[in-house]
C-alpha positions in Angstrom: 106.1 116.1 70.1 103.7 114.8 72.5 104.8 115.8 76.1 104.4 112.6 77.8 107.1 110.8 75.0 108.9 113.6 74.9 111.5 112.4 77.9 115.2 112.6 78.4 115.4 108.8 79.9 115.0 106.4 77.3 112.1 103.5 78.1 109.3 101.8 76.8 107.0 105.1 75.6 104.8 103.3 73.1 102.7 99.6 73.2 104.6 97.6 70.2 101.2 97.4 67.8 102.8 94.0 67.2 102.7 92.6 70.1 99.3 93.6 70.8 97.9 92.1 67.2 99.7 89.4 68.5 97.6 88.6 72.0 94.3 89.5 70.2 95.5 86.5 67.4 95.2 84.3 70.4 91.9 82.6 71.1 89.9 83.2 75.0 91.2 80.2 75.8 94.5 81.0 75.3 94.5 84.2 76.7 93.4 82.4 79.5 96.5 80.2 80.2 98.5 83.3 79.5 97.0 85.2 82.3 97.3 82.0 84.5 101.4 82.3 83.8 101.7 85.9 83.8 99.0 87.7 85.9 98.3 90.8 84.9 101.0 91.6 83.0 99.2 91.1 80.1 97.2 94.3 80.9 100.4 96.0 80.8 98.9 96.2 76.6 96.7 98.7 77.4 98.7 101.1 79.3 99.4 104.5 78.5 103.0 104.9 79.3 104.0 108.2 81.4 107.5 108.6 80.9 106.8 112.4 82.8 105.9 111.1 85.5 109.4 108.0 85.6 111.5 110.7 84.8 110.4 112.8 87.9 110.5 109.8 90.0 114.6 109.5 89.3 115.2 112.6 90.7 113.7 112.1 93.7 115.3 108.6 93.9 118.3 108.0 96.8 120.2 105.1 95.0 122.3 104.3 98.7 119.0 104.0 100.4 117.1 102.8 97.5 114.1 104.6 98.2 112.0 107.6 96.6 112.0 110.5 99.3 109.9 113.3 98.0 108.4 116.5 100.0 107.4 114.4 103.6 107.5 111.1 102.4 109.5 108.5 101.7 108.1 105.4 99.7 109.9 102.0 97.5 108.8 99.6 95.9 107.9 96.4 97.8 107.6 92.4 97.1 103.7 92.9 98.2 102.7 95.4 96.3 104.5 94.2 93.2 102.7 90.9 93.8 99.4 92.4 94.5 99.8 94.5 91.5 100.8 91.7 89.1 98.6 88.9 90.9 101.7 86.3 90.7 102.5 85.1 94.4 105.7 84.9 96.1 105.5 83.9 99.6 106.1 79.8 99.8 107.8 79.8 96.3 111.4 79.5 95.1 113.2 82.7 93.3 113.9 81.9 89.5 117.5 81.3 88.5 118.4 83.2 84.8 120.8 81.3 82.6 121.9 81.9 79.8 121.5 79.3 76.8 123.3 78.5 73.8 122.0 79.8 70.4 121.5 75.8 69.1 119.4 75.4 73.0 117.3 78.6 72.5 116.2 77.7 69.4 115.7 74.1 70.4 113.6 74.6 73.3 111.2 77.0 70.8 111.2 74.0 68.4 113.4 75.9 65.7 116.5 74.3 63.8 119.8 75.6 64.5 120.8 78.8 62.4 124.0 80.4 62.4 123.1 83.5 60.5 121.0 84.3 63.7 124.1 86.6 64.5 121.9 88.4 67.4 121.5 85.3 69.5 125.5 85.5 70.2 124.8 89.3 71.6 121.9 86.7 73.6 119.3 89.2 71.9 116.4 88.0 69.6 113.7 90.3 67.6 109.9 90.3 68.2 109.7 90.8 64.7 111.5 87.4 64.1 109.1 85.4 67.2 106.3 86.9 65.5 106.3 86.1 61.9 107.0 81.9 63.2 104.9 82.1 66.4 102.0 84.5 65.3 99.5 83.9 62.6 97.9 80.4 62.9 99.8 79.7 59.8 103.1 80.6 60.9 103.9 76.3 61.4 103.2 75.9 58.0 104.9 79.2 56.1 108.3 78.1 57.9 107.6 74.8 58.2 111.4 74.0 57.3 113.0 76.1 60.0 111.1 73.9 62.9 111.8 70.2 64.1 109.0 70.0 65.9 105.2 69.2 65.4 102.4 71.1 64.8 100.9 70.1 68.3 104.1 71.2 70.0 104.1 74.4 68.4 100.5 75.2 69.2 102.3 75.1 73.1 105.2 76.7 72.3 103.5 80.0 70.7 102.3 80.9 73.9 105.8 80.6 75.3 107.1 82.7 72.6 104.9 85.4 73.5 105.6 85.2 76.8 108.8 85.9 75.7 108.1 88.7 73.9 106.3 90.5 76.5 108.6 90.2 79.7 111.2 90.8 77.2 109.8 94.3 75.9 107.6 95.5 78.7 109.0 94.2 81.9 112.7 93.7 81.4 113.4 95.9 78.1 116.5 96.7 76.4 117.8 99.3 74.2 116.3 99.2 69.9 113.6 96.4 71.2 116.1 93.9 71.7 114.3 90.7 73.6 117.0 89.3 76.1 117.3 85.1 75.3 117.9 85.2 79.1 114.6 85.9 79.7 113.8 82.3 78.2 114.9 80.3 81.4 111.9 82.8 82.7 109.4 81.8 80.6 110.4 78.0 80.9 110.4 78.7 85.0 106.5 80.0 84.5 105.2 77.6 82.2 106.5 74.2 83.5 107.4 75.4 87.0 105.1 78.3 88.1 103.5 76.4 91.6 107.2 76.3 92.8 108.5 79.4 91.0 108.3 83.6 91.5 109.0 86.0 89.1 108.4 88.6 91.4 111.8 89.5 93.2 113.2 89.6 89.4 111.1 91.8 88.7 112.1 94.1 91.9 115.4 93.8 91.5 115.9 95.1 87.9 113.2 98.0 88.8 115.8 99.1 91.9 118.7 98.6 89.2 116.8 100.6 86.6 116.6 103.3 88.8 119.9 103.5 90.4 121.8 103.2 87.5 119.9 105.8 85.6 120.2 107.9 88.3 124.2 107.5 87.6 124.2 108.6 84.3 123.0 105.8 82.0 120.7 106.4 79.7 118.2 103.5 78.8 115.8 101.8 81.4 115.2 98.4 81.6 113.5 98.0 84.5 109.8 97.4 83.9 108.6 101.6 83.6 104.8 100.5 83.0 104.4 98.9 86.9 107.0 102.1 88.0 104.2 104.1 86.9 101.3 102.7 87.8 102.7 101.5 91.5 103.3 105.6 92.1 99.9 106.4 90.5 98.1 104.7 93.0 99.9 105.9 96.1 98.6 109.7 95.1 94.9 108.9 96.0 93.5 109.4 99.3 91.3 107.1 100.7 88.0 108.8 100.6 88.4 108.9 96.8 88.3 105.4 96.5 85.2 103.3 96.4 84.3 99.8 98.0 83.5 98.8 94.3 87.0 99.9 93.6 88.5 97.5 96.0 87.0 94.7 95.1 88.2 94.8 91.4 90.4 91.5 90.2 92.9 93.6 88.0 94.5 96.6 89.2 96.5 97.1 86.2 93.2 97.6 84.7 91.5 99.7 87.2 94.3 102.1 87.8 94.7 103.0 83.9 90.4 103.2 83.9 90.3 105.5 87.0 92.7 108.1 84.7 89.2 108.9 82.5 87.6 110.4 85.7 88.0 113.9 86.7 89.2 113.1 90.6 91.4 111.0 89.4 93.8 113.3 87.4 97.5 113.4 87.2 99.4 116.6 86.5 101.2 116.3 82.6 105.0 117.2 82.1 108.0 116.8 84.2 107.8 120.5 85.6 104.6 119.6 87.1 105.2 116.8 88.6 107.8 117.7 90.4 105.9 120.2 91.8 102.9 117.6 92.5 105.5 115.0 94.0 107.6 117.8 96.2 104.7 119.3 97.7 103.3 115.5 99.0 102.8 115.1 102.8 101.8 111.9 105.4 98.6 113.2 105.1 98.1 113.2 101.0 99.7 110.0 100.2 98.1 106.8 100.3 100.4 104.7 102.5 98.7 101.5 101.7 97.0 100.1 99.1 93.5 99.3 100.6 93.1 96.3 98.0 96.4 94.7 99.0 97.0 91.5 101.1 98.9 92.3 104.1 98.1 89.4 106.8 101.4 87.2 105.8 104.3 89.5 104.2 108.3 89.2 104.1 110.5 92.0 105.9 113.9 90.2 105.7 115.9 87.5 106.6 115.9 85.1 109.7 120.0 84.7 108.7 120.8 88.7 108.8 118.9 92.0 108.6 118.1 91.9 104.2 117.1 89.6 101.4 119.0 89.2 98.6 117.3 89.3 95.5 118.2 88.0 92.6 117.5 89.7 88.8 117.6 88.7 85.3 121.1 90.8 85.8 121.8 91.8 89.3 121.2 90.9 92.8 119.9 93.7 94.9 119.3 94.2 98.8 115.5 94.1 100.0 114.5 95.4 103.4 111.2 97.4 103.7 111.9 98.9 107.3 111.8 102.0 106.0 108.1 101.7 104.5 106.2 99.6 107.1 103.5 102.0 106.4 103.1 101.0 102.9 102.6 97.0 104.4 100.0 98.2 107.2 102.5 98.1 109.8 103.7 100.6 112.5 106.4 102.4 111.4 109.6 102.8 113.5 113.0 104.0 113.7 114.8 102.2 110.8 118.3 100.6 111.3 120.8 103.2 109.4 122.1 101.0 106.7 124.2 101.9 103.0 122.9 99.4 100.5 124.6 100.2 97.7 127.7 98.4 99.5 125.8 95.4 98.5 124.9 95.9 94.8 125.9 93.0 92.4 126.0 92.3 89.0 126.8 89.6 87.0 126.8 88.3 83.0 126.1 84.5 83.8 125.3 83.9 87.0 125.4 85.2 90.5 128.9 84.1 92.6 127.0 83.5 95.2 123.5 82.5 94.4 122.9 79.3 97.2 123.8 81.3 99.8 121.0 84.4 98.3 118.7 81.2 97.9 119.2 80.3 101.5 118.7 83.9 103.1 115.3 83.7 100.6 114.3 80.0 102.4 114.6 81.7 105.4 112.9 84.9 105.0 111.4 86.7 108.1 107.7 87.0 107.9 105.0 89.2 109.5 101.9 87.7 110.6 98.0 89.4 110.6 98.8 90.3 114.4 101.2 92.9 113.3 98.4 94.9 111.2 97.6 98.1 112.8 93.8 98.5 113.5 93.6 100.3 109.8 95.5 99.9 107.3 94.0 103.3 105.7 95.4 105.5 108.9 98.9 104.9 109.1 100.8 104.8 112.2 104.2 105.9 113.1 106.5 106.4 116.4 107.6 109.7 117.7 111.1 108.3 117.3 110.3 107.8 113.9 109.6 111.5 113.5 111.9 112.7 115.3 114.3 110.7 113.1 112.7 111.8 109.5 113.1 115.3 110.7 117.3 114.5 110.8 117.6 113.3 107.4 118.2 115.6 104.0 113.9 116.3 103.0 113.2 114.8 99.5 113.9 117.4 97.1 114.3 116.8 93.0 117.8 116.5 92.4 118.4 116.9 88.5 119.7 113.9 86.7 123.2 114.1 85.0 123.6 116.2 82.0 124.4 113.9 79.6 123.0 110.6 79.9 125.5 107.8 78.4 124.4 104.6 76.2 125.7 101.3 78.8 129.2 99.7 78.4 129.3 96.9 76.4 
């Protein structure tokens, strides 16, 4: 078996060749609108998946913290550089709200008649196998023209939606046997008639930080979005002086990152055991602290109301405060506040208990202006306290995950 599918945490390993006949069926122009909606997400087609490298990351993940700490470093994942990654903004917009919705309104909103042998939709699952064969082919509208109650004009819309659907559901929020969440179709509604209003980018955080912290205690399947996992810790290993101006100045960095692999100075190590040799012997000094592509002038570090954002997920609302990774935003790092965060992990079936209140904090988010850059962004800074301070904690060493892994309560 190939080594870099060969992984003891179950996740998206392999592109469905579906999915990807699918977006080349669609025309420029289409693929055009899609991009508009979902950034570069759609380039998430062409990636090689490196579930070596995932795996590795969980054992150096701190689930209380929620934060990777490996050799010198520590490092997470941040609302910036999952928007700069992703292109989709998220200052100045409103978090998206999952609901769930009946199997008669699922189907309705995709144009489709009501079915009741469409057992999956109770367990609020559909196949891409099933949006495909109606949504896919030009001729789809007319081979099940007695399963839709809408027109052919409508459907010519609602295809796009349907992929969409497809692709958060199987590359950035995937379950278990390729089962598409029906959640995920307040999402795609939020995008496509809501998208100068709406973010999907704290979702997206949040069920990556759940994804991790819950394989990290024992379960076995990760449905947090592997694909940007990889590719956000891929392109924190380069120093600076490998990168070139040209470099910088290219649109999608899905793209570019997976490109870059096809050059000698840009290789990775292959196979867990390596990795965790490459990650455990990273300092200050071979890291990349911050993207040099990223926009840092106006970012989010909190709340105005208490020291954390809330964000909420497709199943989950997790804690977000980066003032343990200013470096990573261009900022000065100091002593961080000590804080346990998994005393505020939440999950929920239909909705979160307290979701206006996590809508409120979010309203009034604390920002960081262009005056709090340091002079360059490519030489980190940090306080002696700081030091002083990393020197007290446990150093980031790979901590095995649990023996057996288990499938996740129903």
């Amino acid at each position: 078996m190939d080594p870099l599918i060969r992984s003891k945490v179950l996740m998206v390993v392999k592109i469905p060749r579906k999915l990807i006949k699918w977006w080349k069926m669609f025309s420029s122009l289409e693929q055009h609108e899609l991009m508009q909606k979902l950034g570069t997400l759609t380039s998430l087609l062409d990636i090689t998946p490196r579930p070596d490298l995932v795996e590795v990351m969980l054992t150096y993940w701190v689930p209380q913290n929620l934060i990777f700490r490996f050799g010198e470093c520590e490092m997470t994942l941040t609302l910036a550089e999952m928007s700069g990654l992703t292109r989709l903004s998220y200052i100045g917009k409103d978090m998206i709200l999952p609901r769930d919705h009946s199997r008669t309104r699922f189907l309705s909103d995709l144009g489709l008649k009501d079915n009741k042998h469409l057992k999956c939709l109770e367990q609020s699952w559909i196949s891409l196998d099933y949006l495909f064969a109606r949504f896919g082919p030009q001729d789809s509208f007319d081979v099940f023209w007695d399963e839709f109650c809408t027109t052919k004009a409508k459907w010519q819309r609602r295809h796009l939606e349907a992929f969409s659907l497809a692709l958060l559901g199987l590359l950035i929020f995937p379950l278990d046997d390729r089962h598409i969440s029906t959640r995920l179709h307040s999402v795609v509604m939020a995008l496509f008639h809501e998208k100068q209003c709406k973010t999907v980018v704290p979702m997206i955080l949040a069920e990556l930080y759940r994804a991790l912290s819950e394989v990290r205690g024992g379960v076995r399947y990760f449905e947090g979005s592997n694909l940007l996992l990889q590719l956000w810790m891929m392109e924190h290993l380069h120093t600076a002086s490998l990168l070139c101006p040209i470099d910088r100045a290219l649109r999608d960095r899905v793209v570019c990152i997976e490109r870059r692999m096809k050059y000698p100075k840009f290789m990775y190590p292959v196979g867990v055991t390596a990795w965790i040799e490459s990650l455990g012997l990273r300092t200050n000094g071979n890291v990349l602290w911050a993207y040099l592509w990223l926009p840092l002038d106006d970012i989010l570090v909190g709340c105005l109301m208490q020291p954390f954002l809330m964000l909420i997920g497709l199943k989950c609302v997790r804690l977000y405060t980066p003032d343990r990774v200013m470096r990573q935003l261009g900022r000065r790092q100091e002593e961080p506040p000590t804080l346990n965060l998994r005393r505020h992990i939440i999950n929920f079936s239909k909705k979160a208990a307290d979701e206006i209140k996590y809508v409120q904090y979010w309203n009034n988010a604390k920002r960081m202006k262009k005056n709090t850059l340091v002079e360059d962004v490519g030489k980190p800074e940090c306080t002696q306290e700081y030091l002083i301070w990393l020197q007290s904690i446990p150093p980031g060493v790979s901590t095995p995950l649990p023996a057996q892994l288990r499938g996740r309560a129903v």
